[in-house]
C-alpha positions in Angstrom: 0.0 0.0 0.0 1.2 3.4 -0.8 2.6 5.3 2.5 -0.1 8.3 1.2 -2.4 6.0 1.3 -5.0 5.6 5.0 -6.9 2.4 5.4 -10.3 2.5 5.7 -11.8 2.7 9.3 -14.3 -0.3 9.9 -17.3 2.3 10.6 -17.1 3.5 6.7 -17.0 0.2 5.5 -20.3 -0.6 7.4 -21.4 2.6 6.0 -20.2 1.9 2.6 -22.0 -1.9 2.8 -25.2 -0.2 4.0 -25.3 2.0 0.7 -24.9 -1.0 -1.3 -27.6 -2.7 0.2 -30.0 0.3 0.1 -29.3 0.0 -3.6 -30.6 -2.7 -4.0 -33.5 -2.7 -2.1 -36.3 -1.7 -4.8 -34.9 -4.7 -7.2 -35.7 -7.0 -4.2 -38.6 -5.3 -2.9 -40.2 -5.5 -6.6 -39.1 -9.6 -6.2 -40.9 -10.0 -3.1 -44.1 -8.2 -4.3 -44.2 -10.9 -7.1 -46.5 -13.8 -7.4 -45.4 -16.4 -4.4 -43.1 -19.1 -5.4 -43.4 -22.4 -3.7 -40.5 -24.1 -1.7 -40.4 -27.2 0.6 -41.2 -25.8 4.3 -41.4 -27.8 8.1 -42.1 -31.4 7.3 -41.8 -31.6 3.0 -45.0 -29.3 3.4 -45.4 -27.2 0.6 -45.1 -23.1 1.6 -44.9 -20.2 0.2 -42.2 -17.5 -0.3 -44.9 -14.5 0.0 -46.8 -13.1 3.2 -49.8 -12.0 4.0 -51.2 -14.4 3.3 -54.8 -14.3 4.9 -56.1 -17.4 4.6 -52.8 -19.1 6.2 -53.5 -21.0 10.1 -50.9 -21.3 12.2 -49.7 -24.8 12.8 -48.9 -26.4 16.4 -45.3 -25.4 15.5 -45.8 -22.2 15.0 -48.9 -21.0 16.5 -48.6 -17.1 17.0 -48.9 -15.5 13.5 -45.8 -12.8 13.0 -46.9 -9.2 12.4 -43.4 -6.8 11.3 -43.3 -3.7 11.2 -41.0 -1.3 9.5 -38.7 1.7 10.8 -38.9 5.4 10.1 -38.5 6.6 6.2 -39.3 2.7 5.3 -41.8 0.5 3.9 -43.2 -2.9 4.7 -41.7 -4.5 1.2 -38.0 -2.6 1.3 -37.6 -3.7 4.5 -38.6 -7.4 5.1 -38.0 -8.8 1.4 -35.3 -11.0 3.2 -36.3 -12.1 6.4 -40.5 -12.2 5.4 -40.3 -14.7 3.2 -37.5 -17.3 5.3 -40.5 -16.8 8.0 -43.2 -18.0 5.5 -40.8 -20.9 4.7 -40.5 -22.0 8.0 -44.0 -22.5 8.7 -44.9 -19.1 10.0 -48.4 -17.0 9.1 -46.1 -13.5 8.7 -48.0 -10.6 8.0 -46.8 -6.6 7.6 -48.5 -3.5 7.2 -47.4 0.3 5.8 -48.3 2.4 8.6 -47.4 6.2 9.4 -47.8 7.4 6.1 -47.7 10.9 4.9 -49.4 12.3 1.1 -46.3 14.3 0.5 -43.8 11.3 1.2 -45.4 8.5 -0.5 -42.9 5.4 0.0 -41.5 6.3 2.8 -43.5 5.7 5.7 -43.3 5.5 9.7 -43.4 9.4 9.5 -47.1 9.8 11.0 -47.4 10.6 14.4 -46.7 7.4 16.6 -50.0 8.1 18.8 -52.0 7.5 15.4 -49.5 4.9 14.0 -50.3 3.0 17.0 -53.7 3.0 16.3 -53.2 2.0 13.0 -50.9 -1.1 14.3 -53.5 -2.1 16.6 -56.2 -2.6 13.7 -53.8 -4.7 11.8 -52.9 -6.9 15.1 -57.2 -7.5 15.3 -57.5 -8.2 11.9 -54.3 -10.6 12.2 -56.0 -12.1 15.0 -59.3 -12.1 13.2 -58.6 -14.0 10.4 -56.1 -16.6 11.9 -58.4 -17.4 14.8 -55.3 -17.2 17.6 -55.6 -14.8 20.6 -51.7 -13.8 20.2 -49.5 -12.4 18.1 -45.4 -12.0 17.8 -44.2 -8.9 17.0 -40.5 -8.4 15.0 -40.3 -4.7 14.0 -37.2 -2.4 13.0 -36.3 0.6 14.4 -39.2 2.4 15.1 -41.2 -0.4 14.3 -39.6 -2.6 16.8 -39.5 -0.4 20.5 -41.6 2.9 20.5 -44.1 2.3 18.5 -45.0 -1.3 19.7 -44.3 -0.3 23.5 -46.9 2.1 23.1 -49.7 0.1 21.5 -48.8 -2.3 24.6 -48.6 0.3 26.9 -51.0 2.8 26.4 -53.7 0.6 24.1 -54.5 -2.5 26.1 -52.0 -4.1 23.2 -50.5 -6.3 26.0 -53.2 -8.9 25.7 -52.7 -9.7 22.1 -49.0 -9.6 22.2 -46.8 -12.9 23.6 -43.2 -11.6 22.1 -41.6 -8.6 20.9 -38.6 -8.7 19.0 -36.4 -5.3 18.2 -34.3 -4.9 15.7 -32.1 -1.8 16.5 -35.0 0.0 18.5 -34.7 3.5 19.7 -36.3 2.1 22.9 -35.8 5.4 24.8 -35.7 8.1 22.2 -32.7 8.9 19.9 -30.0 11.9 19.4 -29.2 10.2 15.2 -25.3 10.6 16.3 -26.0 14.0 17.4 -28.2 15.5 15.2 -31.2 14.9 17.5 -29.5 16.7 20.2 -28.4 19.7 18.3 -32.3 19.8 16.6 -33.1 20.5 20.8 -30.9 23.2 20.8 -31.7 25.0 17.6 -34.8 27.2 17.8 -38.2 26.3 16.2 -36.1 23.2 14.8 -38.9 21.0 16.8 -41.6 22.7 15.8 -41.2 22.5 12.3 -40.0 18.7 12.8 -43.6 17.9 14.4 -45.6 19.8 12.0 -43.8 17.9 8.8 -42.6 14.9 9.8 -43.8 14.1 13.8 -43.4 11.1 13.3 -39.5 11.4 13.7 -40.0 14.5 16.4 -41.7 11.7 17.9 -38.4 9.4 18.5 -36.0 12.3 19.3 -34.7 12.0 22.8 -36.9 14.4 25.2 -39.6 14.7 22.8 -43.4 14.8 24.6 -44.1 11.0 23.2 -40.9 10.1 24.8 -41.8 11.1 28.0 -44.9 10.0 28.1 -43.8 6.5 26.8 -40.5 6.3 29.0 -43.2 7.4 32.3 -43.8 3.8 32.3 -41.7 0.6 33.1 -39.7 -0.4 29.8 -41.9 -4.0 30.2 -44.8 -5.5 30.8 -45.9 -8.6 32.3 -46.6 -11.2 29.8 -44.6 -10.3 27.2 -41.4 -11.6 25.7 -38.8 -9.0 24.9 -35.7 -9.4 22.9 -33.8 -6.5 21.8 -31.0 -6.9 19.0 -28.6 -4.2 18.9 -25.3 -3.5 16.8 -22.6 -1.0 18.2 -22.3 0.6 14.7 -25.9 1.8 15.2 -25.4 5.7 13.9 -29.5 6.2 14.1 -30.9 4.8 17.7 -28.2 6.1 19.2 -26.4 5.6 21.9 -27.2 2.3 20.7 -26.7 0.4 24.8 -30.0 3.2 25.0 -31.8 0.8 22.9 -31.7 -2.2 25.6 -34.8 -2.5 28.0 -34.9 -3.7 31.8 -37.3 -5.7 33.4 -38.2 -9.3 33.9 -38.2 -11.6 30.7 -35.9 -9.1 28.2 -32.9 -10.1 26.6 -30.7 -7.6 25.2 -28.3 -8.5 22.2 -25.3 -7.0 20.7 -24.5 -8.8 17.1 -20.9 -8.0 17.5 -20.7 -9.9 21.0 -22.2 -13.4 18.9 -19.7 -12.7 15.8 -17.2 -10.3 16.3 -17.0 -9.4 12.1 -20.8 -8.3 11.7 -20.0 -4.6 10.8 -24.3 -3.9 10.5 -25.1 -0.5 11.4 -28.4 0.5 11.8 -30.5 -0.3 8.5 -28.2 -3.4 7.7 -29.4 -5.3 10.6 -32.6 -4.6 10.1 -32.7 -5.4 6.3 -30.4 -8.2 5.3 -28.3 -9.3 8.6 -28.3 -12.6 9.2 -26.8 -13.0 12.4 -29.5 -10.9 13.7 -31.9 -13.1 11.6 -31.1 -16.0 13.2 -31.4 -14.6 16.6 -34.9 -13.4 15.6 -36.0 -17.4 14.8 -34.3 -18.3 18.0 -36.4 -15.7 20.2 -39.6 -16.7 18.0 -38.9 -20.5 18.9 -36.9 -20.7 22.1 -37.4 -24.3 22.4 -35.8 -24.8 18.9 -32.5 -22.4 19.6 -29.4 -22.9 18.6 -26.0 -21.0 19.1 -25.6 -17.8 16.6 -22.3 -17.5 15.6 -20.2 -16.1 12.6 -21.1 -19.2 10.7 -25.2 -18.6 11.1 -24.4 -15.8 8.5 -24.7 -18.8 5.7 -27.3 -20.8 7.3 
């Protein structure tokens, strides 16, 4: 290498590996929204590779049916073409929404206020319920989609009853500062306002905002529910990213880098296309059935 030369710092390269796969994500997305190709599931059974799927019933297996939900700025097809479909296969009913959406941002959703996205997420979990004849669901989500906005619909909406486990994917459990950004946005006048009259929905998530306190008034669990929270340290959106982890009876916080020391995911990686966290999402759907996570669960 030429002495003039630096190397690249780890951090870039995640960010660099994060750009690629944002690339690529309307080519998959436009995959996944294709007609349903079959593949051999649980048992030789015949699934399919699609979701939502409303007249699937949960086997003995599998009895919960799997509602995700999608992050800020997201969608329900950009961000579960990966993992939506290896649920389907493995005998899951999987089902996702597009909630939080704004006229003036069409595509990129989780922007509505969260009170009112709650409500929208809440709907979906009856209709879930509804049609697959269970009395629970499971809950994966990203971001967003995977601590504030389903704490709230368990805390505030009576959501506890309906829910058995909720899985996070990089959730900004107690509000976020974006690497700074949110923190500064506090500290610049009439920066809030305008964030909650145009996009509330990420006023909403910013550390010290009024949903934030309200939410955070409460105890990060509560009983009944399964929590699992799966964090990466390169996390430059819910950050600090250790603020993502919840206390209370029945949690269990993960770092990816503490299973397999060479995932460099930051925040939208693990919640898109990272297979270590993938594989620790199966293992908190189907404790009985876990097994270790480790570098090599990346090819699995």
């Amino acid at each position: 290498m030429s002495p003039h030369k630096r190397s690249v710092p780890v951090p870039a390269l995640a960010c660099a590996a994060s750009a690629l796969a944002l690339a690529i994500t309307a080519v998959a997305a436009s995959a996944s929204a294709a007609p349903t190709v079959a593949k051999t599931g649980p048992a030789g059974k015949t699934v399919t590779s699609g979701w939502n799927n409303w007249s699937c019933k949960p086997s003995a297996a599998h009895p919960n049916p799997v509602v995700l939900l999608h992050g800020t700025w997201a969608n329900q097809l950009d961000t579960w073409f990966v993992l939506a479909p290896e649920l389907a296969a493995k005998g899951y009913c999987v089902y996702s929404l597009d909630y939080g959406k704004l006229p003036y941002m069409p595509g990129l959703n989780g922007q509505g206020p969260l009170v009112k996205s709650a409500g929208e997420v809440s709907a979906f979990v009856d209709k879930v319920l509804g049609s697959t004849g269970t009395k629970k669901v499971d809950i994966v989500g990203h971001s967003q989609g995977g601590g504030p906005l389903p704490r709230y619909y368990l805390n505030f909406m009576n959501g506890a009853d309906k829910v058995d486990k909720l899985i996070g994917l990089a959730p900004d459990n107690h509000g976020s500062t974006a690497s700074g950004l949110g923190t500064l946005a506090r500290k610049v006048p009439g920066v809030s306002k305008v964030l909650s009259l145009s996009v509330p929905g990420v006023e909403d998530q910013i550390v010290g905002s009024e949903f934030m306190k309200k939410l955070n008034s409460k105890p990060d669990t509560v009983p009944g529910v399964t929590y699992t929270v799966i964090s990466t340290k390169y996390d430059e959106m819910a950050t600090p990213y250790k603020s993502q982890q919840l206390s209370g009876r029945n949690v269990r916080n993960v770092v990816v880098q503490d299973l397999c020391k060479l995932d460099f995911s930051e925040h939208n990686m693990l919640g898109m296309v990272d297979r270590i966290a993938f594989h620790e999402v199966t293992n908190a759907l189907d404790p009985a059935h876990a097994t270790p996570t480790t570098c090599a669960s990346f090819f699995s």
